[in-house]
N, C-alpha and C positions, 0 to 999 in steps of 0.2 A: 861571847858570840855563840857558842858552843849552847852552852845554858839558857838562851834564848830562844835557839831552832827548837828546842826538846818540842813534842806533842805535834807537831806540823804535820808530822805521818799519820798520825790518829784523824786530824782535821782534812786531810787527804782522804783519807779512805772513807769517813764519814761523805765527803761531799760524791765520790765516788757513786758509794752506795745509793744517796740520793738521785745522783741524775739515771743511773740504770733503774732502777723502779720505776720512778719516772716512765723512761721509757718501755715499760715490760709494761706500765700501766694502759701508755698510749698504746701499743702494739695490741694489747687483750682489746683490749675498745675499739680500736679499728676493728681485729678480727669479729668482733663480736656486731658489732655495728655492718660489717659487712652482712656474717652471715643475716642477718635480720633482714637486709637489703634485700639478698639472696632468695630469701625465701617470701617476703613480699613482692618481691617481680613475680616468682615461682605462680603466687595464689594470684598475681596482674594477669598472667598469661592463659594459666587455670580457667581465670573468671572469663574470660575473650571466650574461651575454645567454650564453656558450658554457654554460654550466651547465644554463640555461632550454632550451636548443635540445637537449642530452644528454637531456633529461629525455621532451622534445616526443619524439622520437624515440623513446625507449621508451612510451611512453603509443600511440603510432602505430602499433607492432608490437603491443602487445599487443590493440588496440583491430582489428585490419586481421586479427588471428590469430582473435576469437570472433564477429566483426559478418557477419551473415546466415549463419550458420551455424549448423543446428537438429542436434540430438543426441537419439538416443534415450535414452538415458540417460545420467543427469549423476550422479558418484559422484564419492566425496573420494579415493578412490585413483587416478581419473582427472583431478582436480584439481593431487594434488600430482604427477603424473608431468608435466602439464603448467607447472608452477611448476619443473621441475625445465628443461626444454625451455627455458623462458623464461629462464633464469638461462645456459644455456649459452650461448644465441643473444647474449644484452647484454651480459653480465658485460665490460667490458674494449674497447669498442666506442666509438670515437674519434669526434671529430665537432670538426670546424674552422670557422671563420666561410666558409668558403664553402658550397656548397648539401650535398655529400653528406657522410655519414657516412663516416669513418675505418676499413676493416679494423683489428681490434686487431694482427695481423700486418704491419703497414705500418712498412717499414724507415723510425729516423727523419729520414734522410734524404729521404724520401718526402713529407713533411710539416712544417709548422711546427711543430717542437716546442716553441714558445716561443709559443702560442697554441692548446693540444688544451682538450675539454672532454671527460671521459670519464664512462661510466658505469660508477663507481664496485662498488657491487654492488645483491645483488637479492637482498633478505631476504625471507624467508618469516614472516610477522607470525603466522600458523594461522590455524584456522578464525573466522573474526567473522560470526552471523549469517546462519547458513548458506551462508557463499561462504567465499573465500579472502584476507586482507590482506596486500598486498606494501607493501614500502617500497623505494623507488627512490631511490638514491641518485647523485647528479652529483657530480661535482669539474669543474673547470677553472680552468687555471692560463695567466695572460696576462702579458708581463713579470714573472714571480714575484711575481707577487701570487696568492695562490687562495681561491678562494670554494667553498662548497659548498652544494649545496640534497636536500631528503629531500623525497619525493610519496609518498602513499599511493594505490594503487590498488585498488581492490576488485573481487574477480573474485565478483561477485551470483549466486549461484543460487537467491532466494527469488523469489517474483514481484515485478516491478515498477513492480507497480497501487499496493500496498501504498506508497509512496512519495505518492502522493496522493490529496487528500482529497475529489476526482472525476475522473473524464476516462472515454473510450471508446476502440476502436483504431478506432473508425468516426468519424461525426462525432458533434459533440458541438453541441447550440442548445441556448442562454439566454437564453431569452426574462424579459426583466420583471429584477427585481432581490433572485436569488438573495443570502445575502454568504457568500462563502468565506473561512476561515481555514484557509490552507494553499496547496498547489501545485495543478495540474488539467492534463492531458494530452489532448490532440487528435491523434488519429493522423491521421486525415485535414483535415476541418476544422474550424474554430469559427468558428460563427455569433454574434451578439451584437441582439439590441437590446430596446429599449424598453417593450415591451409582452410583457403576459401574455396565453396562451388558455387558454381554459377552458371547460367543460361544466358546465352547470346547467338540471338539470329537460330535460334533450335527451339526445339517444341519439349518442354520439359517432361510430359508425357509418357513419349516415344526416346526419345535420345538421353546417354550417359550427361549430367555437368560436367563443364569443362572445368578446371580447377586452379588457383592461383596459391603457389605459395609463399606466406608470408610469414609473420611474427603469432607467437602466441597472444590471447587478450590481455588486457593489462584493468586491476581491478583494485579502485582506492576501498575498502570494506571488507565485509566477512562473505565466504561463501559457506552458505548453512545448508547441510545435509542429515541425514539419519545417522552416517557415520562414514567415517574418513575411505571406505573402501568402495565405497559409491563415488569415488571420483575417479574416472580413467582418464587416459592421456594418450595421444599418438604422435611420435614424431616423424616428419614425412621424410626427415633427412636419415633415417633407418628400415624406412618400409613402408610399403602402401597403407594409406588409414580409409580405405574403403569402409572395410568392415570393422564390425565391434570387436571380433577376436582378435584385431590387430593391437587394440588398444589393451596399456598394461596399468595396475595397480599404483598407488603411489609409492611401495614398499610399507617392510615394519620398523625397520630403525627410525627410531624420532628424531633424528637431526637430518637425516637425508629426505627425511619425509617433510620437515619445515623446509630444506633448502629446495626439492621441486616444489612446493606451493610456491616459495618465491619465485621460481624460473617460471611458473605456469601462468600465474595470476600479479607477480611484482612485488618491490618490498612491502608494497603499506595494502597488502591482502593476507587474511587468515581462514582458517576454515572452523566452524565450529557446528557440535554435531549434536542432532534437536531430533528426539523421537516420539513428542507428544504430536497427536491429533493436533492435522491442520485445518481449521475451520472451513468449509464453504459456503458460499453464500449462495441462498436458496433462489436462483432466476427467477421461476414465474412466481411463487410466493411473494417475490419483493415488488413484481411489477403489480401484482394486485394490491400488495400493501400499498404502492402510491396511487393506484386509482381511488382504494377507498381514504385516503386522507386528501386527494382531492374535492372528493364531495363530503366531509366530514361525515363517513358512514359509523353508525353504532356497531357494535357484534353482532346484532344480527343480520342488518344490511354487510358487512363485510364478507358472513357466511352465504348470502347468496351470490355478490359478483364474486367471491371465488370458484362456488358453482358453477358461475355464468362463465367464466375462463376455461374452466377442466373439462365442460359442454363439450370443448370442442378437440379433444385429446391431449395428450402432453405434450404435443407439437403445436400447441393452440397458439391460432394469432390475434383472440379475443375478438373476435368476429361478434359470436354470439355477446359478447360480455359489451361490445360497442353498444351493437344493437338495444340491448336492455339499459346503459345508459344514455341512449340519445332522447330513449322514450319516460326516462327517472325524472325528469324537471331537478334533480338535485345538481345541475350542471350547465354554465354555458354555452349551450351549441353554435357552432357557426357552419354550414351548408353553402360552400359557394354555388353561387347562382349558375343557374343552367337555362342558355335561350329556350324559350319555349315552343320556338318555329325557327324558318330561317328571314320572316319580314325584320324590315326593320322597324318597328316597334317594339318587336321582341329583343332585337339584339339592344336598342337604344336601353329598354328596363334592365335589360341582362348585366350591357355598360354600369348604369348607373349604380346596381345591387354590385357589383364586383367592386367597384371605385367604393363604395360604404366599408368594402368587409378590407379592401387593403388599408381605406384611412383607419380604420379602428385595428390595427395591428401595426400601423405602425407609429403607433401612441404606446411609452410604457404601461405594461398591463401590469393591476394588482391584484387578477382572482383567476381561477382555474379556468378553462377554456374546453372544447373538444374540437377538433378540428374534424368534419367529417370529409377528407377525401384526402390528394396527395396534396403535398406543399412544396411551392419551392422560393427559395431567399437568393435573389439576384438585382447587384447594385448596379448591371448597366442601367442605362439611361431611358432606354423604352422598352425597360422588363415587367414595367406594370402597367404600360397601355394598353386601351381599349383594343375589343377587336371589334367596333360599329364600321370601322373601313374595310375590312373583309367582308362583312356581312353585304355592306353595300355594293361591293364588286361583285359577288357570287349570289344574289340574291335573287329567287325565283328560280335556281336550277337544283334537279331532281337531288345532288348529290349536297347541296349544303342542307344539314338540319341541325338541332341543337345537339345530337347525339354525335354527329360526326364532328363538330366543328370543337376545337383543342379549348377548354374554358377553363386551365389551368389557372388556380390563385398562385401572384408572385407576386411577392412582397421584400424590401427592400434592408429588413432588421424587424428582430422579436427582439424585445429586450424588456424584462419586467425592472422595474423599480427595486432598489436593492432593499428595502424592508422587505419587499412583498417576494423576494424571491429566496432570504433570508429566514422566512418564517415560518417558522413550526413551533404548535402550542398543545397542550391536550384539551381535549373538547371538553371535558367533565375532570375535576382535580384527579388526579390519584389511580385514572380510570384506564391508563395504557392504552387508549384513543387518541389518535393525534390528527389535527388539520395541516394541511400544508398547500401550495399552491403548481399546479401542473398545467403546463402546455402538452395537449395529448395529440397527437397527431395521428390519425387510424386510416391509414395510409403510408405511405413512402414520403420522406423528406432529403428534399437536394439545397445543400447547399452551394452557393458557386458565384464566386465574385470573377467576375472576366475585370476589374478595377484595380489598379494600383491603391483605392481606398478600402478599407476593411469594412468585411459586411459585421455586425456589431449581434452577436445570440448573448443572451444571459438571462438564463432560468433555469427552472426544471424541467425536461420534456421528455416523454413518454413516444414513442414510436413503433406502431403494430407491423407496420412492412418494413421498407430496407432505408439504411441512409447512407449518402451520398452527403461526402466534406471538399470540394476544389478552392482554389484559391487562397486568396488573402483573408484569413478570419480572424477578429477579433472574441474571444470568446471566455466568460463567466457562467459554466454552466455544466450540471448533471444531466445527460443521454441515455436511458433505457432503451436499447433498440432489438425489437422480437425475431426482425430479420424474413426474410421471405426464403424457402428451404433453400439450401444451396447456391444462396448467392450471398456473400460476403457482403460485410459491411466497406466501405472503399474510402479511405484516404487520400487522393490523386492529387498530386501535386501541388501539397498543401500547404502554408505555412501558419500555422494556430500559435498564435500571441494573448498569450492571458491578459484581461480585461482588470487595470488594478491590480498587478502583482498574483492573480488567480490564477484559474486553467480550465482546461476541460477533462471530467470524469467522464467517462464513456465506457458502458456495459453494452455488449453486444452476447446475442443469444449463437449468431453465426460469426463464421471465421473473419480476422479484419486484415484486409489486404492494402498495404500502405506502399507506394510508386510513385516516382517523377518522372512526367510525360520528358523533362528537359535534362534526362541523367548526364553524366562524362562532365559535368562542372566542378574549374579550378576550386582550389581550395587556397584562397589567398591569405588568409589568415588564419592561427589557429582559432583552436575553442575557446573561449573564454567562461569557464565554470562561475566565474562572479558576475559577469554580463547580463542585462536585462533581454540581450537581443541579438542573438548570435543572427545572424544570414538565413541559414537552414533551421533554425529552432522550430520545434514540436511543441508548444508549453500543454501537454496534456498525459492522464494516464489513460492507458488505454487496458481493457478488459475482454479476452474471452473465453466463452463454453467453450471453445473447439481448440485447436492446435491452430499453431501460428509458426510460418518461417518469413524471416526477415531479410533484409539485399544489400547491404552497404558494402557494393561492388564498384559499379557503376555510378549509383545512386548517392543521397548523401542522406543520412538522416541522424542528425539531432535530436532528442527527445530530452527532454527537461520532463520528467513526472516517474513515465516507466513504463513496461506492458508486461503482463502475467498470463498464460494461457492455462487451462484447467489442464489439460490436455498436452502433448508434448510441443515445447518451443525449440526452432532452431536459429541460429541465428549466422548470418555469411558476412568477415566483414576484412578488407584492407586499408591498409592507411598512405597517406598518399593521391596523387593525382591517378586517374584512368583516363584512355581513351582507346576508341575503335582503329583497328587497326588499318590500313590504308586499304585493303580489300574489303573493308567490314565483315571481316570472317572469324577474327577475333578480336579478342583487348590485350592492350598494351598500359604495362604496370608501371610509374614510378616510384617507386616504394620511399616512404619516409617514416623514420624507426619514432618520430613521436606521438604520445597515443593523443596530442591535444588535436592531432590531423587524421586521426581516422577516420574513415567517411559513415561508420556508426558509432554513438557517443550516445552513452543512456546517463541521465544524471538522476538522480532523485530529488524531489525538491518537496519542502515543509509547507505546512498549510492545509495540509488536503482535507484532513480532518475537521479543520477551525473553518475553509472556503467552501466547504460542501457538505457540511454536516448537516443539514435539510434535508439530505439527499440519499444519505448511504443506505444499502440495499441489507437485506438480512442475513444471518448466518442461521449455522444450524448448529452450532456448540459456541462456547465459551474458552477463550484463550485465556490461560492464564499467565501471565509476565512478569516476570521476580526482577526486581531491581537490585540496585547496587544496596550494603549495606552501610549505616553512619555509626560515629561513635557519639554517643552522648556523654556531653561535658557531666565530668562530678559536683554530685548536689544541684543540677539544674535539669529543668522537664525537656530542654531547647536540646536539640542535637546540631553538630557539625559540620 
């Protein structure tokens, strides 16, 4: 037995040896295989960051090429010459992990070739929404590995109010507890706090606001400012917030400074902080640009009715510029009729010339029009009858004449044809002339449904004096309105239901004053942000040159679009039921902490762009807008 085991130890130790090499093998090959890993991630992460930094780079140039820089005119053939500019400058434009950018002429001796990130190219995407979309393409390659990423940039030439769903380029106070759904822009600052003011039974004038305190606003989006210290705050429940000195900073610690935005503005609000050039858009410039695409003017005809505009100073209400297009024949005229005595003959032709000009308006229209005097749209029931039965009671006495007697046109609904109100083309290819179709009204236009039926407007319309919006309206349509000095444009007790899921754009040159004759109404249901139809619904954005202060005290207002003031906006608002107090000497609060029952609720809503893009007025620079970046899949042109 003995002479049997002999060698067993040697075959032991042999098999030993085998299985630890073995192992010492696998162990080196993992390690070795790892580090390999290791440093392929290394040159994965490498290639990300030169890629990201190619990209930063071009966003830099193109952002340092249009920031504070105003234009008199902004055309698509000076777009794409500068898209072409842009592509020549980047196209092929190196950039390495140190600080500067690579000439694409850089011998590769000159440079780490085994660590470039290039830009790749610079597509021209065309025109998106009245600007220009480029896609910005990176490569970079790090130890042979390479990565690529695509950015879209947006060269904006629409306004960039439109964007959100309030803000001013002045400041902006919100007092009490408006609820936004959307973004809000602060050009200079934002104020914040707790309490509403308000006027009741006092002359706002003469006497202090009386004050209510409530909840801060509550805000689903970003608020964008120049930076985080342009936001103040005041709590009522520590000190009077009269004054601006009352109000304090956000602080510098970054987490106390995220926890008040959420106490100020709510969890799902951030702030984010934007110091490029905020576009404006040029008022009378733009109101001229639709007169002459109304009469499809060439550049030289557009250089005189802008002449004919500026005639009359920079408060001009186109007076002179009517006059020269009433007498152009390039334009529609309608003249309502004026008796020529006070017989009745006169008044009978008068009748009949009025009855011609309301049946032909209240047919959709498909071409430009000029309305010479005021208009007004009214759905009772004898809002467009004759006046031949005045004429006939009053007839033959010293005080009826045609001058005296009221020859107002009132007509029942404007409504163009959705091609024809939809429509804009350029007159000549390539030629940045465009046609479009306008309802010009040179004069004051009231709107005003006394009906539970909605009066129906959808088109373009141009307005030299003031407008007046009451009642029930149904409405598809862009508002230019030049305003008469110092009298506000009026919203009175309105309810505007876009036409087809649309709304109303409205630029106003003077201040818009928005009131319910029938304030202190329940609030029996909340808001409903998905709803086509809330009760109190606005579906419109509203615009203006001046400063605007808002009431959602008493009052209730809804707005689905948005409003933006050039100027500083204020806005007052509690949530909850109000009512007058039994002496009517004050208001009596019931406060309710949800923001879906605030009595002002702004939502932003999409479209605006796509339902009115016929329509939108000019800027005086070009926004530029970096989008999010993709990864592009390896070995494929397609990104993610």
């Amino acid at each position: 037995m003995i002479r049997e085991e002999r060698g067993s130890a040697l075959l032991l130790v042999l098999f030993m040896i085998v299985v630890f090499t073995m192992l010492g093998i696998a162990v080196t090959g993992a390690a070795v295989g790892g580090a390999k890993l290791a440093v392929k991630r290394e040159n994965d992460v490498q290639s990300l960051h030169l890629a990201e930094k190619a990209l930063n780079v071009a966003a830099a140039y193109i952002a340092e090429k249009y920031n504070g820089k105003s234009q008199e005119e902004i055309t698509s053939e000076r777009l794409q010459q500068d898209v072409l500019d842009i592509k020549s400058k980047l196209e092929s434009v190196q950039v390495t992990d140190s600080e500067n950018s690579v000439d694409p002429q850089t011998e590769a001796s000159e440079a780490n070739v085994d660590r470039i990130g290039t830009i790749e190219a610079i597509e021209d995407a065309g025109e998106i929404n009245k600007g220009r979309l480029l896609r910005v393409i990176a490569k970079a390659v790090v130890g042979g590995v390479e990565r690529k990423l695509v950015q879209e940039i947006t060269l904006q030439t629409y306004p960039p109010f439109l964007d959100y769903v309030m803000g001013s380029k002045g400041k902006v106070k919100v007092n009490g507890s408006p609820y936004m759904i959307g973004d809000m822009y602060a050009g200079e600052q934002l104020l914040v706090k707790n309490e509403a003011e308000y006027y009741y039974n006092s002359d706002e004038f003469t006497t202090e606001p009386d004050r209510a305190a409530t909840l801060y606003p509550t805000m689903d989006g970003k608020a964008v400012v120049e930076t985080r210290n342009d936001i103040l705050y005041c709590n009522t429940d520590e000190g009077d917030c009269r004054w601006t000195e009352e109000y304090k900073t956000l602080g510098g610690d970054p987490q106390l400074v995220e926890n008040r935005i959420a106490e100020l503005f709510g969890d799902k609000a951030s702030v984010v902080e934007y110091n490029q050039q905020f576009a404006d858009i040029q008022f009378n410039e733009s109101f001229v640009d639709k007169v002459s695409e109304a009469v499809s003017a060439n550049k030289v005809e557009r250089k005189t009715l802008k002449q004919k505009f500026h005639d009359d100073g920079s408060n001009s209400q186109g007076r002179t510029l009517m006059e020269y297009l009433k007498n152009s024949g390039s334009i529609e005229v309608i003249n309502p009729p004026v008796p020529e005595d006070a017989s009745k003959e006169s008044w009978a032709k008068y009748d009949e010339e009025k009855r011609a000009v309301q049946e032909k308006l209240s047919e959709p229209l498909e071409s430009s029009i000029l309305f010479q005097g005021d208009l007004t749209l009214n759905n009772a029931e004898d809002s467009s009858s004759s006046g031949t039965s005045e004429a006939e009671d009053t007839e033959g006495t010293e005080e009826n004449t045609g001058e005296a007697a009221d020859t107002q046109i009132t007509i029942k609904q404007l409504v163009y044809k959705q091609g024809a109100k939809d429509f804009r083309e350029e007159i000549i290819a390539d030629s940045d002339l465009y046609k479009s179709n306008w309802f010009i009204v040179n004069g004051d236009l009231t709107i005003n449904s006394d009906d539970t039926i909605p009066i129906q407007v959808k088109g373009n319309i141009l307005v030299t004096g003031s407008l007046t919006i009451k009642g029930n309206v149904e409405m598809d349509a862009t508002i230019f309105t030049l305003g008469n000095s110092g009298q506000s444009t009026e919203i009175s007790d309105a309810k505007i239901k876009g036409m087809d899921g649309k709304e109303l754009l409205l630029f106003s040159r003077e201040s818009i004053l928005i009131t319910r004759v029938n304030s202190f109404d329940e609030i029996h249901e909340e808001y409903k942000p998905t709803a086509e139809n809330n009760l109190y619904q606005l579906d419109a954005f509203f615009y203006t040159e001046k400063s605007a202060e808002l009431y959602g005290v008493g009052s209730i207002f809804w707005i689905r679009g948005g409003f933006f003031a050039k100027e500083e906006l204020i806005l007052h608002a509690v949530r909850g039921n109000t009512e007058p107090s039994s002496n009517e000497s004050s208001l009596l609060f019931m406060p309710d902490e949800s923001p879906l029952k605030s009595r002002m609720i702004l939502q932003s809503k999409g479209g605006l762009l796509d339902n009115q893009g016929a329509a939108l007025p000019r800027v005086d620079s070009i926004t530029v807008k970096v989008g999010s970046r993709k990864l592009c899949a390896k070995g494929e042109g397609s990104c993610e």
